[in-house]
C-alpha positions in Angstrom: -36.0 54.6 11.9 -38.6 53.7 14.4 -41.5 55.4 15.1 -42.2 56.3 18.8 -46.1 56.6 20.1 -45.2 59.6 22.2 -43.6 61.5 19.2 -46.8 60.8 16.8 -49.5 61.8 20.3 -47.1 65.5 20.3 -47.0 65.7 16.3 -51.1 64.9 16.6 -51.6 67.4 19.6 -49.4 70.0 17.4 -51.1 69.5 14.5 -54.7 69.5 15.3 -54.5 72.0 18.5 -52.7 74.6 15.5 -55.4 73.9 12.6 -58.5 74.3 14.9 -56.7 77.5 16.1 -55.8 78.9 13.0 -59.9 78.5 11.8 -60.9 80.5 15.0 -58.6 83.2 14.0 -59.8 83.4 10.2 -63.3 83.2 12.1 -62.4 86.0 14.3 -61.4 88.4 11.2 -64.0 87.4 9.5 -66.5 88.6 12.2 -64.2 91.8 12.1 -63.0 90.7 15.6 -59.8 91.0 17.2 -57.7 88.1 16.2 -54.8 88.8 18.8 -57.5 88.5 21.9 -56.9 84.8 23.5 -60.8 84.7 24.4 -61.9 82.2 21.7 -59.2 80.5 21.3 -58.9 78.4 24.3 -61.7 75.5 23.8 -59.8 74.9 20.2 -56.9 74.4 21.3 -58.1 72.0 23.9 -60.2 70.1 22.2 -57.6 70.2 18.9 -55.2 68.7 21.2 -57.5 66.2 22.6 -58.8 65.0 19.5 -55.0 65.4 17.8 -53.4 63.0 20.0 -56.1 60.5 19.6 -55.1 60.8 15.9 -52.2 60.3 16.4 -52.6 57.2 18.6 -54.3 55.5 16.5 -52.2 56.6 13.5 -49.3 55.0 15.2 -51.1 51.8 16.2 -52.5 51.7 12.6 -49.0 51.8 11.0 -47.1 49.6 13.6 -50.2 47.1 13.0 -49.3 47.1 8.7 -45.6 47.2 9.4 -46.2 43.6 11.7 -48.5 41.8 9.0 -46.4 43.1 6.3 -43.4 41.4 7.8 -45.1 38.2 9.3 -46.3 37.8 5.5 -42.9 38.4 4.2 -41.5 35.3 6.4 -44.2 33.2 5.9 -44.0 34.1 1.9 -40.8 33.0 2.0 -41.1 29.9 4.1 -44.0 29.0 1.7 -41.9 29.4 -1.5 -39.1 27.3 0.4 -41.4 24.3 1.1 -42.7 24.1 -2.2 -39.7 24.2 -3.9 -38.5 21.4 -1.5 -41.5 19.5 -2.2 -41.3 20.1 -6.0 -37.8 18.8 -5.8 -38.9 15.7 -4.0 -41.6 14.8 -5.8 -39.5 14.8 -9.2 -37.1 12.6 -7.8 -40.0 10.3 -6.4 -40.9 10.2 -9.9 -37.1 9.5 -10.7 -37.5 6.9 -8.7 -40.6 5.4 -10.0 -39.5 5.3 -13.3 -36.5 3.4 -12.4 -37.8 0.7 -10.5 -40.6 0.4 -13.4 -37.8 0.0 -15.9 -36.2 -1.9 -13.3 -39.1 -4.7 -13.1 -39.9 -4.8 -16.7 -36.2 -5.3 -18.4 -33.6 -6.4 -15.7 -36.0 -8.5 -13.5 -37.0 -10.2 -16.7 -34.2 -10.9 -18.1 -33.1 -12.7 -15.2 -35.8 -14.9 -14.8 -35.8 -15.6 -18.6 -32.2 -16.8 -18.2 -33.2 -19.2 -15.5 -36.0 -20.6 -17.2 -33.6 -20.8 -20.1 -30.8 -22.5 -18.7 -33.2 -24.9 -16.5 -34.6 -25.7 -19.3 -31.6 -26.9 -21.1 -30.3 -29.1 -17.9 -34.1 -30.8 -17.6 -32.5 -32.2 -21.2 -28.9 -32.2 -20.3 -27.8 -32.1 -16.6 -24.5 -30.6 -16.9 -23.2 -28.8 -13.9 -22.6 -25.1 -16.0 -26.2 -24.5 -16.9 -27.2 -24.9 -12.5 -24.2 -22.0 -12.3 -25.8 -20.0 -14.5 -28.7 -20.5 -13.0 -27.2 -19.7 -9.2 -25.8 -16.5 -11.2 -28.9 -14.9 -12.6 -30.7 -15.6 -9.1 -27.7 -14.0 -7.3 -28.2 -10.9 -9.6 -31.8 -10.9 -9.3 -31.5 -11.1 -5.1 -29.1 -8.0 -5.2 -31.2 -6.3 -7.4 -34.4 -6.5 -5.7 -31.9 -5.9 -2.4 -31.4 -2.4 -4.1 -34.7 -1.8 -4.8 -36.5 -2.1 -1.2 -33.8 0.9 -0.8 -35.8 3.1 -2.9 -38.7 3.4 -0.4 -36.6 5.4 2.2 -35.0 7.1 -0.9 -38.7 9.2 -1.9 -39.6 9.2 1.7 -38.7 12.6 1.9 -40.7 13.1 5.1 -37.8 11.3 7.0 -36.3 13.7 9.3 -32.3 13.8 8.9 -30.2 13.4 12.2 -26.8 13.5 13.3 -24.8 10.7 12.3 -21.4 9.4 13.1 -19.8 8.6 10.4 -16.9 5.9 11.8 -19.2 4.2 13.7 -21.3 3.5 10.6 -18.2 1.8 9.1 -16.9 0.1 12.1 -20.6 -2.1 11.9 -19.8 -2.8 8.3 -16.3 -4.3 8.9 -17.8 -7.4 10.3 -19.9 -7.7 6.8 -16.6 -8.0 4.7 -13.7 -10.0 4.3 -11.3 -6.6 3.9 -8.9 -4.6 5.8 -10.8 -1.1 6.0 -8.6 1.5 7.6 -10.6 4.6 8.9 -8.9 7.3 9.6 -10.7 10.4 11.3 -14.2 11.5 11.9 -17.3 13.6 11.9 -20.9 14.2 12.9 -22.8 14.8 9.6 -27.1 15.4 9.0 -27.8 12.3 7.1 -30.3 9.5 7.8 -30.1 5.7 7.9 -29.2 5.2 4.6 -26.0 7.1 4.8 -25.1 3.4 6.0 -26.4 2.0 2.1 -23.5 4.5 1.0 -20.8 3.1 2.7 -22.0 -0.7 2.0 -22.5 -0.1 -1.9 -19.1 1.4 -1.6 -17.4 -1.4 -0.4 -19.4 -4.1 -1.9 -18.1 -2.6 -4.9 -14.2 -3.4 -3.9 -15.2 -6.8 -2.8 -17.0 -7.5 -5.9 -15.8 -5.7 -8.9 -12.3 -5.0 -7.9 -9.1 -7.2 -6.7 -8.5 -4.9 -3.9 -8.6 -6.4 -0.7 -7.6 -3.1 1.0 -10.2 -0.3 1.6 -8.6 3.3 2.9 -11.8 6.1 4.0 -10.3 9.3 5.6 -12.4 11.7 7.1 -12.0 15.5 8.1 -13.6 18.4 8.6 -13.3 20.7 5.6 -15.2 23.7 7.0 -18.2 24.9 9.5 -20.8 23.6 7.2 -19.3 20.6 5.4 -17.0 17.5 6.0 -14.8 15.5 3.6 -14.3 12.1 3.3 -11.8 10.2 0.8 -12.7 6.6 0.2 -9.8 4.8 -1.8 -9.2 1.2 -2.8 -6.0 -0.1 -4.3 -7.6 -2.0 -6.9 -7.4 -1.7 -10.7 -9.3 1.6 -11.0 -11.8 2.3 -13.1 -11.9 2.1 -17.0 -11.4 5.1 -18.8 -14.8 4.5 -20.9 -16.8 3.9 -17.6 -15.8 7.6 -15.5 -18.0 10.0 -17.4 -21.1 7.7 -16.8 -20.2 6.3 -13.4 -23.3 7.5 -11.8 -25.7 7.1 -13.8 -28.5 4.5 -13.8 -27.8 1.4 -15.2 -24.1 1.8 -15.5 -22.1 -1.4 -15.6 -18.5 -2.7 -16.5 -17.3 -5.3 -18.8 -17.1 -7.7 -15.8 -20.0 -6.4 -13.6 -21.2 -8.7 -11.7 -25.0 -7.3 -11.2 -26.9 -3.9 -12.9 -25.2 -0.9 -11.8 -27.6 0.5 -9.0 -25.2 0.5 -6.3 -23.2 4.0 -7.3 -26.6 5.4 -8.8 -28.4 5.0 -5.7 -25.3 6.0 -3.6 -25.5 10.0 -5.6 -29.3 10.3 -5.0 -28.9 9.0 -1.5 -25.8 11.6 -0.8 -27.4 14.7 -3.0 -30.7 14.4 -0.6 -28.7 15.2 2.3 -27.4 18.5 0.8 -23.6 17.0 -0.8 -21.7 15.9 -3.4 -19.9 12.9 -4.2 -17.5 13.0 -7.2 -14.3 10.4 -8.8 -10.6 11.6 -8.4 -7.6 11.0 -9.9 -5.2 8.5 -7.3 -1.4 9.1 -7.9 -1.4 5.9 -5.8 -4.0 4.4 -8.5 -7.3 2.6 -7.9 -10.4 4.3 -7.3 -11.1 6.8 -5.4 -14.0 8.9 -4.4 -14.3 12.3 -2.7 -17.3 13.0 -0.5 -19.0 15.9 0.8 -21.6 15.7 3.2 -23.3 18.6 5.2 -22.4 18.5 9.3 -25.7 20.8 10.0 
């Protein structure tokens, strides 16, 4: 309940004006004077009430003072502990990060370069036409590699502000980059950045690359207030059985992979910084398919 300055100035006046009185009467009898004669009594009261409400004043201002701070350091407490968790959940997956494109440049980078210098080797002695597509192969693998890692910059920038984003409008630009039929159907505004367009691209690049779909199906609704959903299916061959459980994690790659598998572990870090989820489901139609949840605020 609130506490109102007029009702602690009448509790003060009150108080004080019936303490000081009460002392002139235990004065009076003690001076074996009448205590029921007003005379005596008046310049107490008045100057109990006086200095009561004062009191009381400044009793209210005091408290209404400490109730303020106590709250403004309540919010800001709790903004506080909210940034640093933020950063502190940042900052490990800068280091994430980091430690990927280290392993990155010392193991995959390598062994690409030592399969050029390998196989150019061998046609400097023997000019056959196999060892120049092995090397065109390993410098393909090495471009999209490095292509990935440049990505990894906006990825631990995580002093990007996130903005609304249309989501069909992203894919509509990437239609022009692929030689497939992508039917969109639906659409939403989500919070994302620029690199919710990385998501869709590693997506499809996938069918192109990896599958023998030439069909791409990405539906998009609004599941709630908060969140959207958006299913992205291909009618390829689906994905091995020994493959799901470790889809998205780092270095991942298939049998017939054409490249390191990156693409689907950059696509989860890229889609859990904006807040959602991104998770493989079972098709009754078969290929792959992927289920997506992205915040819309």
């Amino acid at each position: 309940m609130r506490e109102r300055p007029f009702t602690k100035l009448l509790i003060g006046i009150i108080t004080s004006a019936t303490l000081l009185s009460l002392c002139s009467a235990f004065q009076k009898a003690s001076l074996n004077v009448n205590i029921f004669k007003l005379e005596g009594y008046i310049v107490p009261f008045l100057f109990g009430s006086f200095t009561g409400g004062i009191i009381g004043l400044l009793n209210y201002k005091w408290r209404s003072n400490l109730r303020e701070k106590l709250r403004l350091e309540k919010i800001l407490s709790k903004e506080l502990d909210s940034q640093v968790k933020n950063k502190t959940k940042n900052i490990l997956i800068a280091n994430e990060m980091l430690e990927l494109l280290m392993d990155t440049l010392t193991h995959d980078i390598l062994n690409y370069l030592t399969i050029i210098d390998g196989n150019l080797n061998i046609y400097l002695g023997n000019p056959k036409q196999r060892f120049l597509e092995e090397i065109d192969k390993a410098t393909e693998k090495g471009i999209k590699l490095v292509e990935n890692i440049r990505k990894f910059d906006q990825l631990v920038d995580y002093n990007q502000e996130l903005k609304l984003i249309e989501i069909a409008s992203i894919i509509r630009d990437l239609q022009d980059d692929y030689d497939l039929k992508i039917n969109v159907k639906g659409n939403a505004i989500v919070l994302a950045d620029d690199l919710l367009k990385t998501v869709f691209d590693n997506l499809i690049r996938n069918v192109k690359e990896h599958t023998e779909s030439d069909y791409v199906e990405i539906q998009i609704q609004e599941e709630n207030e908060k969140f959207c959903s958006i299913l992205f299916r291909d009618h390829g061959k689906g994905i091995p059985d020994n493959l799901k459980n470790s889809l998205f994690e780092r270095g991942n790659q298939g049998k017939d992979s054409k490249y390191k598998g990156l693409g689907l572990y950059i696509v989860k870090k890229i889609i859990e910084r904006y807040g959602g989820t991104i998770k493989l489901v079972e098709s009754p139609q078969g290929g792959t398919s992927f289920s997506i949840k992205l915040p819309k605020e």
